[in-house]
C-alpha positions, 0 to 999 in steps of 0.5 A: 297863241291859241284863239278858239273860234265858236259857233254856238256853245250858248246863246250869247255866243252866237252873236259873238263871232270868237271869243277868247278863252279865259285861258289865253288871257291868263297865259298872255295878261296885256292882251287885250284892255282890263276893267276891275271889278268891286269885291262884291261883284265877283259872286253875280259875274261869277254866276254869268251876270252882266257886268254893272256900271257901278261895280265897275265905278265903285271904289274898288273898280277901275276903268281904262278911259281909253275903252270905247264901245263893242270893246273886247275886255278882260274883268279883272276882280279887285285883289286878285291876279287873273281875269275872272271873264270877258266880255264886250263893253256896251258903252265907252268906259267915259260913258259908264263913268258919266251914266254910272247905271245900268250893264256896262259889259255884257259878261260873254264867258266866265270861269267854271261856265259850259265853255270853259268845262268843254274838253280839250280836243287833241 
């Protein structure tokens, strides 16, 4: 398994001291906790939105109630099959559901974002 360490690619990620790549999580799905979000999420987190408590307790999201706070977590988006970002939960999944307002996951990386466009060094 392949883990890339980043220093500073954008401003969110200089606080973050590694991220892992969306393409880890594709090749090793189970490797870290999941949130699903609503359908009508997937444009804003797509376009490196925070993740909202609502998207997240909405009929269409789900919760892992095992999630606590400053978790690394992989978004998975309703009807679809591979995490769309990842990020760090702000609050316990029981404290998004409870609260049900506010950023829920700070969104950290995104499909199409500059990480993922970064060239492949051989």
């Amino acid at each position: 398994m392949i883990i890339f360490k980043i220093r500073s690619v954008n401003r969110k990620l200089r606080r973050t001291p590694r991220v892992l790549v969306s393409l880890a999580v594709w090749s090793y799905p189970n490797i870290m906790k999941k949130l699903q979000v609503d359908r009508g999420a997937i444009k804003f987190v797509l376009a490196g939105a925070n993740i909202m408590c609502p998207g997240l307790t909405s009929p269409g999201g789900a919760l892992d109630d095992e999630v606590g706070a400053e978790t690394p977590v992989a978004i998975m988006a309703e009807g679809k099959q591979h995490a769309l970002a990842i990020g760090f939960t702000k609050m316990s999944a029981k404290d998004i559901r409870a609260v049900n307002k506010g950023i829920g996951v700070d969104n950290m990386h995104y499909l199409n974002d500059g990480l993922w466009k970064m060239e492949r060094l051989d």
